[in-house]
N, C-alpha and C positions, 0 to 999 in steps of 0.2 A: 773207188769211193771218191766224190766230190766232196772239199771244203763246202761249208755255209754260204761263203761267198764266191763259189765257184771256181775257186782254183783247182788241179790238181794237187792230189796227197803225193802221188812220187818225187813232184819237188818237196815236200817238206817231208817227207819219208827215206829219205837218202842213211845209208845205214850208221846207225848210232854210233857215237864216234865219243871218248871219254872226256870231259867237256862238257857235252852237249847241256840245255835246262830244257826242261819239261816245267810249264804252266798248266795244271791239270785245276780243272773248274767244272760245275756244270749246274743243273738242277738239283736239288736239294731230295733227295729217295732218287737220286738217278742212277746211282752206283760210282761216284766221284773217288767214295774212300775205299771200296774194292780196288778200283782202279790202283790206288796208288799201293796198295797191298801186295796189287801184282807186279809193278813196278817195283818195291824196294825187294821181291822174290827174284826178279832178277837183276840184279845189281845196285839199282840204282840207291840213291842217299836219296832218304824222303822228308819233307818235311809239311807238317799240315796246318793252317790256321796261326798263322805267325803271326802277330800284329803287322797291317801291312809295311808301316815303318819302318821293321825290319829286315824286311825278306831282301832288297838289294845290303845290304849290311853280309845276309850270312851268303850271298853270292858270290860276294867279293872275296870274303873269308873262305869260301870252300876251294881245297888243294884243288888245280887245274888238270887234272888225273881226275878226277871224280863226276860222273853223272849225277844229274838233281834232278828231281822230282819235287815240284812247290805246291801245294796246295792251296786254293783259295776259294773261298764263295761267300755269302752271304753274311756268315756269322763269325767271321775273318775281323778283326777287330782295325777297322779306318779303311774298310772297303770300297774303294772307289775303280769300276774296273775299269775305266779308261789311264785315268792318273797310273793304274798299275802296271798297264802295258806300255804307256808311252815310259815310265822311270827303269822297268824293266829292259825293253829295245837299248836302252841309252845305254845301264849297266853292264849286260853280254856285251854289246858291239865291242864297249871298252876294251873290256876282256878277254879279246878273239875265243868266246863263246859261241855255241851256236842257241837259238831261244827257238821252243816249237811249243804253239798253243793247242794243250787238246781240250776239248769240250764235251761235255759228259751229258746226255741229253735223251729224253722220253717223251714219249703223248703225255698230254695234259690227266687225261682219263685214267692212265695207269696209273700216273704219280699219286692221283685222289684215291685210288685204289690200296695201294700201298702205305698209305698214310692211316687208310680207317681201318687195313688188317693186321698194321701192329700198334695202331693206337697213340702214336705218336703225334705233336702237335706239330704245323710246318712253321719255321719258323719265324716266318712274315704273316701268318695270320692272324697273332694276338687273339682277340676275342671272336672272329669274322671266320668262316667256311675256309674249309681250307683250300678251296678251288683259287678263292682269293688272295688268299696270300701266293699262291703257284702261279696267278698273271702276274703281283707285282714284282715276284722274285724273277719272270721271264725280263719282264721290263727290264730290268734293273743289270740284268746280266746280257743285254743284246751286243754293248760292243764287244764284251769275248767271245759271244758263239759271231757274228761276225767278221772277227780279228781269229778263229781259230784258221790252224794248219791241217787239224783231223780232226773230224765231228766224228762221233761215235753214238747212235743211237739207239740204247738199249731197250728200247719197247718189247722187242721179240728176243731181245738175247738171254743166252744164262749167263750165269760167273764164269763158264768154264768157254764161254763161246767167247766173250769179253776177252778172258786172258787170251786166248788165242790169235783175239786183233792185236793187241797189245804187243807181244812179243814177236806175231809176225814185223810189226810196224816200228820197235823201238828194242829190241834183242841188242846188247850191245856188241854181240857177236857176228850181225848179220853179215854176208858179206855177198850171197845170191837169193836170188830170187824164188820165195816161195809161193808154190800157187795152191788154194783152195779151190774145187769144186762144191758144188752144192744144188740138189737136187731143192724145188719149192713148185706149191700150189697157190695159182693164182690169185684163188678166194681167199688165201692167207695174207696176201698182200706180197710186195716185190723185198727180197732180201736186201735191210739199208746197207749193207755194209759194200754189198756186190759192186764190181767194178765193171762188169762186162754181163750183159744178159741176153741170153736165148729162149725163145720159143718154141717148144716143140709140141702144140698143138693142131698143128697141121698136119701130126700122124697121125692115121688112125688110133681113135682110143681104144685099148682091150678093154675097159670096164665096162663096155659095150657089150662084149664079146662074150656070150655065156662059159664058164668054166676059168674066165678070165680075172672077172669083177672081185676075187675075194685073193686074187695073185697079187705079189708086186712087181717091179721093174727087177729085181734080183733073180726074180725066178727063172728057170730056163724055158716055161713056157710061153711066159710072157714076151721075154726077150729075141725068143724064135719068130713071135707073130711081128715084133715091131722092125725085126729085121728083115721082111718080108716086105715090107710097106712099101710100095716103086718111090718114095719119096727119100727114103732113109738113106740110101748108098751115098746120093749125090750130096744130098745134103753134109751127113758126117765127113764125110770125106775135104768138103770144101769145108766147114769149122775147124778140121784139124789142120790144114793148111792155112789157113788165118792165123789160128793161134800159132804156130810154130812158128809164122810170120813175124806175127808181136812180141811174143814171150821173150826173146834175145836184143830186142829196141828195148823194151820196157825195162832191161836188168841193164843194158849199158847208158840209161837215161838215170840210173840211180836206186830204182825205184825196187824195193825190197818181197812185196809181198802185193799178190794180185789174189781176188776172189773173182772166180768164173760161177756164174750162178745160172742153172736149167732149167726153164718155168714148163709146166701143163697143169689143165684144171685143177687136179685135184691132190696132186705131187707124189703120186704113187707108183706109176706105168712109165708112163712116157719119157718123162723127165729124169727119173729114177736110172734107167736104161742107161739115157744118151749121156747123164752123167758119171754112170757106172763104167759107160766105154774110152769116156774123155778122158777121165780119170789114169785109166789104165792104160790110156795112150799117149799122154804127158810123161808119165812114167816110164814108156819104154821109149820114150825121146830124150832122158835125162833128165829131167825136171824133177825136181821135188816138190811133192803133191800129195794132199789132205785130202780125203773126201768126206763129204757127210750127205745125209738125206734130211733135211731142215722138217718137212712135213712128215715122217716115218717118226719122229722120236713124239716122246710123252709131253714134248713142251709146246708141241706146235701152236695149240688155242688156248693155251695157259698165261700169267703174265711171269714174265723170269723172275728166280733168284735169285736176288746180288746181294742175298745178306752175307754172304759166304761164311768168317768165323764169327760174325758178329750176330748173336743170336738177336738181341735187341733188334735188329733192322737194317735198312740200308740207309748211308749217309749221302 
């Protein structure tokens, strides 16, 4: 995953370290206050909507032993988000602190979406659509999502996908390198979170394939025909030596948690397969390794969850 502004996340990803501050902000229904849920679940001291005049006060005050998590956005009381990152940098530095900005962030559409299905008002829209109040609240927050160290965009994510980045990215225990796999469908769009993506469209599709079309990449029929493919040997063979290549640069650069992501049309077959066999071959290389099938679960053309305990909604 790339920052907003194109940095890499391994440098601001380097493993949590007790200390550390977490600036957690983003769009307003983006899942900001999940976030920081999942945050205080794993260790951290959270704090949410301080006056901003505060928040360097209770930085300085918190024991040097302790992770933060600060909360901030719109309805933050003396919200200025530039004034808040420059007082914030000066404060850490002080403090041989370490500061990492994350940014909590959605489509526009979703946000409107989420807004009319629990009826809530957003809270720059006063009397006006609520579309509108969602550009001025973009506006208004561009030098954090451009000042952030991990954008995280939950358009397609759930709560439970979210915790997953989350404590891959900020665990305060991390100390190697954990990798995700994840099978997806193209027409679904490219998984934001992915750091590395493959195509495996250039193998024959089974959906093609009579007796095939109603299989998945799990099945052993399917995975019979895709291992058949004169395409498949060479190919797998050279990704697995890539990534074994990388995966030991990538953990001695600092860098905690990697998503490998495997795209075909329709993310059932093909994709499903090469990341079923990646999976299991990271594994028996050492690596500790997640898999999922992004387009095989019930969320794929859904918009996520991130009301998580808050039945009200997301914040």
């Amino acid at each position: 995953m790339r920052t907003s502004g194109g940095q890499e996340c391994s440098d601001a990803a380097n493993s949590a370290r007790p200390g550390r501050v977490l600036l957690v902000s983003g769009m307003s229904g983006a899942g900001r206050s999940t976030a920081l849920r999942i945050l205080e679940d794993i260790g951290y001291g959270t704090f949410d909507k301080f006056p901003a005049s505060l928040v360097p006060a209770l930085i300085s005050s918190a024991a040097d032993g302790t992770a933060i998590a600060v909360g901030a956005d719109v309805r933050t009381h003396g919200f200025a988000p530039k004034t808040l990152i420059d007082t914030l940098v000066n404060i850490v530095a002080g403090s041989g602190r370490e500061l990492r900005v994350v940014f909590i962030d959605c489509d526009d559409d979703r946000l409107e979406r989420r807004y009319t299905k629990t009826r809530r008002p957003h809270p720059l829209a006063g009397g006006r659509p609520t579309v509108d109040g969602i550009r001025r609240e973009r506006q208004m927050l561009s030098p954090l999502r451009v000042r952030s160290d991990l954008l995280i965009d939950t358009s397609t994510l759930t709560a439970t996908q979210l915790k997953r980045l989350l404590i891959g990215y900020f665990a305060l225990d991390a100390v190697k390198l954990r990798v995700f796999v994840t099978s997806f469908a193209y027409h679904q769009g490219l998984p934001r979170e992915a750091d590395l993506v493959f195509d495996a469209r250039f193998l024959e599709n089974p959906y093609c394939i009579d007796g095939l079309r109603g299989l998945t990449g799990c099945d052993p029929a399917v995975a019979a025909r895709i291992e058949r493919d004169a395409g498949f040997a060479d190919f797998f063979e050279k990704l697995r030596g890539l990534l074994l290549t990388l995966l030991p640069r990538y953990e001695a650069s600092g860098k905690t948690y990697l998503t490998i992501a495997v795209g075909c049309t329709g993310g059932r077959h093909r994709s499903v397969y090469v990341a079923e066999r990646l999976a299991a071959c990271l594994r028996d290389a050492g690596w500790q390794t997640e898999l999922t099938h992004r387009d095989l679960s019930p969320y794929a053309t859904d918009a996520p969850d991130m009301t998580g305990a808050n039945a009200a909604g997301v914040h």
